[in-house]
C-alpha positions in Angstrom: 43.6 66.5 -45.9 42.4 63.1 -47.2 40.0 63.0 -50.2 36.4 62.3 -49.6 35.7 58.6 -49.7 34.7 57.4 -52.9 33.0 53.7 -53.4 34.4 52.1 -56.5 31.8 50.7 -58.9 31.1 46.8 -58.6 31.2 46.1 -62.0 35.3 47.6 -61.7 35.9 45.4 -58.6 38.2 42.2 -58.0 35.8 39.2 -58.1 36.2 37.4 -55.3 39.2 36.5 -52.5 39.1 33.4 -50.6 40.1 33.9 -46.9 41.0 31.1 -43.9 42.7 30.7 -40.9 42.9 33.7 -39.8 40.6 36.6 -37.8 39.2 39.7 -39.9 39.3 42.7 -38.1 39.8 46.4 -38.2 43.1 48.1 -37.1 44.7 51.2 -37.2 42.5 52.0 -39.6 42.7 49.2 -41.9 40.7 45.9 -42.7 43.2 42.8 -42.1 43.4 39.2 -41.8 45.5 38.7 -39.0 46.9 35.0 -38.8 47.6 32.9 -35.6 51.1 34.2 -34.9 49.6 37.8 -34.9 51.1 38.9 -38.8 48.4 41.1 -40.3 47.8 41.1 -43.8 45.3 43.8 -45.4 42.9 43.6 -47.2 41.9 46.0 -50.0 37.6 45.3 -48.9 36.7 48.3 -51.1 37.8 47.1 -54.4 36.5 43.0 -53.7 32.8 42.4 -54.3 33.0 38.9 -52.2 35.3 37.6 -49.8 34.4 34.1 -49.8 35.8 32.9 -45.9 36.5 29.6 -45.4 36.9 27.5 -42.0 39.0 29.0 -39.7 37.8 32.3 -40.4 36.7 34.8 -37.8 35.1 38.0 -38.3 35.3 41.2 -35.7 32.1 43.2 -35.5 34.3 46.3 -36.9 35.0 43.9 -40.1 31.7 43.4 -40.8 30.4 46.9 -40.4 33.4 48.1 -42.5 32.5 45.5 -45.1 28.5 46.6 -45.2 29.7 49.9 -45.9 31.8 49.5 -49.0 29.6 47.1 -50.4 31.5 43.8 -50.1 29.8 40.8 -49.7 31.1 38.4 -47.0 30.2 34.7 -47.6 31.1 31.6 -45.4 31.3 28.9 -47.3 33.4 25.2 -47.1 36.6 24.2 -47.9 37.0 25.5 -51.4 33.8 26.3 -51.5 32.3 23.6 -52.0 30.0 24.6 -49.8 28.0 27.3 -49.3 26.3 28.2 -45.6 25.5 31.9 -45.5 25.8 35.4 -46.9 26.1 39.2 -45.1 22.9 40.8 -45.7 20.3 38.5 -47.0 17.5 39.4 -48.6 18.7 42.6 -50.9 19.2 46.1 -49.6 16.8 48.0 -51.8 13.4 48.1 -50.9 12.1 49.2 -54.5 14.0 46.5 -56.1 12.6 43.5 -53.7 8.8 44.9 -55.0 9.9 44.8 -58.4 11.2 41.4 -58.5 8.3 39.9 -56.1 5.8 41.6 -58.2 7.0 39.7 -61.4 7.6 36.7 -59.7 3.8 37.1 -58.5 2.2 38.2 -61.6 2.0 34.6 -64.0 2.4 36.5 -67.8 5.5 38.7 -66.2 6.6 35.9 -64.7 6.6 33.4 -67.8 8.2 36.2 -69.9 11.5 36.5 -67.9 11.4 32.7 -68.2 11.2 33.2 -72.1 14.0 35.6 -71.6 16.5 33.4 -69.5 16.1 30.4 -71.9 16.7 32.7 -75.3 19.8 34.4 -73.4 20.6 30.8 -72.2 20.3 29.2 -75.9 20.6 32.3 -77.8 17.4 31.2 -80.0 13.8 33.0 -79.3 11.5 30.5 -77.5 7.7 30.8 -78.7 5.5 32.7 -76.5 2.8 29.9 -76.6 5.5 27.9 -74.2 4.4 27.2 -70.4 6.7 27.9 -67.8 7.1 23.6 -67.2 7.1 23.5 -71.0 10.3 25.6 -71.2 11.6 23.8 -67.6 11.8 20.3 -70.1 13.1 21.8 -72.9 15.8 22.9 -70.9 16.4 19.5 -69.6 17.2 18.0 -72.8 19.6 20.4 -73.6 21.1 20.7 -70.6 22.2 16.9 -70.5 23.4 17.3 -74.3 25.6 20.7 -73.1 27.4 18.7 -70.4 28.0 16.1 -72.9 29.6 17.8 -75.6 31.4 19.9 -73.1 32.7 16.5 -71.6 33.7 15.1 -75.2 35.4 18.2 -75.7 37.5 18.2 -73.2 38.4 14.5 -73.0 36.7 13.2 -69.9 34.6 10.3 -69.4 31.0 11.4 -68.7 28.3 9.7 -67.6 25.8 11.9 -65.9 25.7 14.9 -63.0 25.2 12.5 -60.1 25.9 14.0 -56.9 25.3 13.4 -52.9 25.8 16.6 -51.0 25.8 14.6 -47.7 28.1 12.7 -49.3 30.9 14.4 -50.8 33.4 11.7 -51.3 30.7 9.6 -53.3 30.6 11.6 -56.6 33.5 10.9 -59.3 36.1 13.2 -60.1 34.2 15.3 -62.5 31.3 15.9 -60.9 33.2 16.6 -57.6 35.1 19.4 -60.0 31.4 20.7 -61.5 30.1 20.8 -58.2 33.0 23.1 -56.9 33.1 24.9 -60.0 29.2 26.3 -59.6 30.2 26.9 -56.1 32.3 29.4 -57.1 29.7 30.8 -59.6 27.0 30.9 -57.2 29.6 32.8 -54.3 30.2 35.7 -57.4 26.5 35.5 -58.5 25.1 36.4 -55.0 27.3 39.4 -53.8 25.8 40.8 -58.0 22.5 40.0 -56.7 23.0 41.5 -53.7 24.8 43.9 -54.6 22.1 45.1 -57.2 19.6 45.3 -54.3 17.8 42.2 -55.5 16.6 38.9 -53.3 18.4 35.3 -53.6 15.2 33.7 -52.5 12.8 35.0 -55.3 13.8 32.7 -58.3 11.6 32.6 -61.9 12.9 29.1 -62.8 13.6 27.9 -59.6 11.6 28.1 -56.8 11.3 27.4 -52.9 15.1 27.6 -52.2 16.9 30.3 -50.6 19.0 30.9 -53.5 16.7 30.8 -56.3 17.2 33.5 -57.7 20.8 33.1 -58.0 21.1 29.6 -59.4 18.7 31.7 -62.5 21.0 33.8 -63.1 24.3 31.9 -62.2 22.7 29.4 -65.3 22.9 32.3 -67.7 27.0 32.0 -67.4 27.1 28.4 -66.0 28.1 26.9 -69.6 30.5 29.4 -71.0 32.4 30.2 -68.1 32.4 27.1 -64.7 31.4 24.1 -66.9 34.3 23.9 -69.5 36.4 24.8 -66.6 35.0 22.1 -64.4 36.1 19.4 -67.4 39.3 20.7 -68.4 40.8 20.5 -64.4 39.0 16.9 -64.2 40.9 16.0 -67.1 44.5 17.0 -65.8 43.2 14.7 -62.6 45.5 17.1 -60.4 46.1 15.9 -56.9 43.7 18.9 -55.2 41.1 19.0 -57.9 38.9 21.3 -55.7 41.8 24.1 -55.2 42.9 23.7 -58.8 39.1 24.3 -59.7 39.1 27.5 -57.5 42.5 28.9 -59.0 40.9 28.3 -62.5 37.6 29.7 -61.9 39.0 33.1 -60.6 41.0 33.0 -63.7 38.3 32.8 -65.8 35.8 35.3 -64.0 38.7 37.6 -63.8 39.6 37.3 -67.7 36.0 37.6 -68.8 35.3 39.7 -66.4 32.4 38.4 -65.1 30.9 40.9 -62.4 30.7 43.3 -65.2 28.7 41.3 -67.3 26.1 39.7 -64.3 23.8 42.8 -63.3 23.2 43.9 -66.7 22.1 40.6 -67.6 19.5 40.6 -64.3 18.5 44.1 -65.3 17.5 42.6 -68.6 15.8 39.8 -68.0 13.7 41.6 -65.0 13.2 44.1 -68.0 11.4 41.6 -70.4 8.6 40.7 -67.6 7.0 44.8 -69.0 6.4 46.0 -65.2 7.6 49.2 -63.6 10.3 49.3 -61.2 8.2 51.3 -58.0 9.2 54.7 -57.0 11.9 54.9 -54.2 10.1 56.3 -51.4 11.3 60.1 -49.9 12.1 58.0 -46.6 14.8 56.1 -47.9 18.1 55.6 -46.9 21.1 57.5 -48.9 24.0 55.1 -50.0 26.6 54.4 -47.0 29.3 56.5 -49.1 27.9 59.0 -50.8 28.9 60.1 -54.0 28.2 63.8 -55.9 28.5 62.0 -59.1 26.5 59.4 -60.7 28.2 55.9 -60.7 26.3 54.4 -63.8 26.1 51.3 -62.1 23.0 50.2 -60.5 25.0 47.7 -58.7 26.7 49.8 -56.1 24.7 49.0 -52.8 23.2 51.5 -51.1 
């Protein structure tokens, strides 16, 4: 008799997989990619947080339930993913966590204190608490342009501004082509976290009025330790596929500092530092797709 099924925690799971060419589906059992000549290769979905599909990618009905079940994000996003178009349950999946976050996104004083509390993670310095959100927005400006700078210096590139057309890919130079499909990546990993935790991409603190808000605050509390530097040192070795090179290096890195682990306890904490209750789950909600008789410890695994 098989053991029960067991979800894995999504702080323990592989990053992300990229995926192309090729149909996902269900068979036998098993979730697989199977390519144009019919070879099926499977896919381990319940120990991947995101599988980031690329063009030529088809997804079966069975694939996608199979995938909402385990937890695992599916994305569709460009070549390399330097685009990104849309994400498997948007919105969150936890009813009590959406309130939470809209209620400190709605109440000003909450709201201006997980500001604080991004820019003091951000620049690990406290920020004073007399500081308007726009205050805080131009201080980060400043420092933002000095980051990419020294980063820049550092790594022996030429630099001479983020300047990018997204209707116009071809238009930026090599560096900021690299940054832009460095963050890609960052954003891909930072919304299955944010989803996975329950929480919505389209309530941002910082930003505002995007669908993905929320994620580029929270992909900006990792943006300069972890895609930036990366971004610069590929630009630097000018390879001949900068945006696959970019990709290779950026799994590297999320998988060597391992990243997931480290992105929902940093939105638990700043959501924490806006001082407002997270509301009671309500006796009519839904139990977790797997079950699981003992506590994960990891308010990431998705319900």
């Amino acid at each position: 008799m098989l053991p029960k099924l067991k979800p894995i925690t999504i702080k323990e799971r592989f990053s992300l997989l990229f995926l192309e060419r090729g149909e996902l589906d269900v068979i036998d059992g098993a979730f697989v990619l199977v390519d144009k000549n019919g070879v099926r290769m499977q896919i381990p979905v319940g120990g991947i947080a995101c599988l980031m599909l690329e063009p030529g990618s088809r997804v079966s009905h069975a694939a996608a339930v199979l995938a909402a079940q385990v937890g695992c994000l599916l994305i569709w996003v460009g070549e390399a993913a330097v685009r990104l178009y849309s994400a498997g349950q948007p919105g969150g999946a936890r009813a009590d966590r959406l309130l939470y976050q809209a209620q400190l996104a709605l109440d000003d004083e909450a709201r201006r204190k997980v500001v604080r509390k991004m820019y003091e993670m951000r620049f690990n310095e406290k920020m004073s608490e007399d500081y308007s959100v726009e205050q805080m927005r131009g201080i980060e400006g400043s420092r933002v342009k000095k980051l990419y700078g020294l980063l820049a210096k550092r790594a022996g590139v030429e630099w001479n501004g983020r300047c990018y057309d997204y209707t116009d890919w071809d238009s930026g130079d090599l560096q900021n082509k690299c940054l832009s499909s460095a963050t890609s990546c960052l954003y891909g990993v930072t919304e299955a976290a944010v989803l996975a935790a329950g929480y919505s991409p389209a309530i941002g603190f910082i930003h505002t009025g995007k669908p993905r808000s929320f994620i580029y605050d929270i992909a900006d509390l990792f943006k300069f330790e972890t895609v930036v530097p990366v971004a610069f040192q590929v630009a630097a070795k000018n390879p001949s596929n900068p945006e696959r090179a970019v990709r290779v290096a950026c799994r590297d890195v999320f998988r060597e500092t391992r990243l997931l682990k480290k992105i929902i306890p940093a939105i638990e904490e700043v959501l924490a530092a806006g001082g407002l209750s997270i509301p009671e789950e309500p006796p009519e909600s839904l139990p977790p797709a797997i079950p699981n008789e003992r506590g994960l410890n990891d308010a990431g695994h998705r319900p």
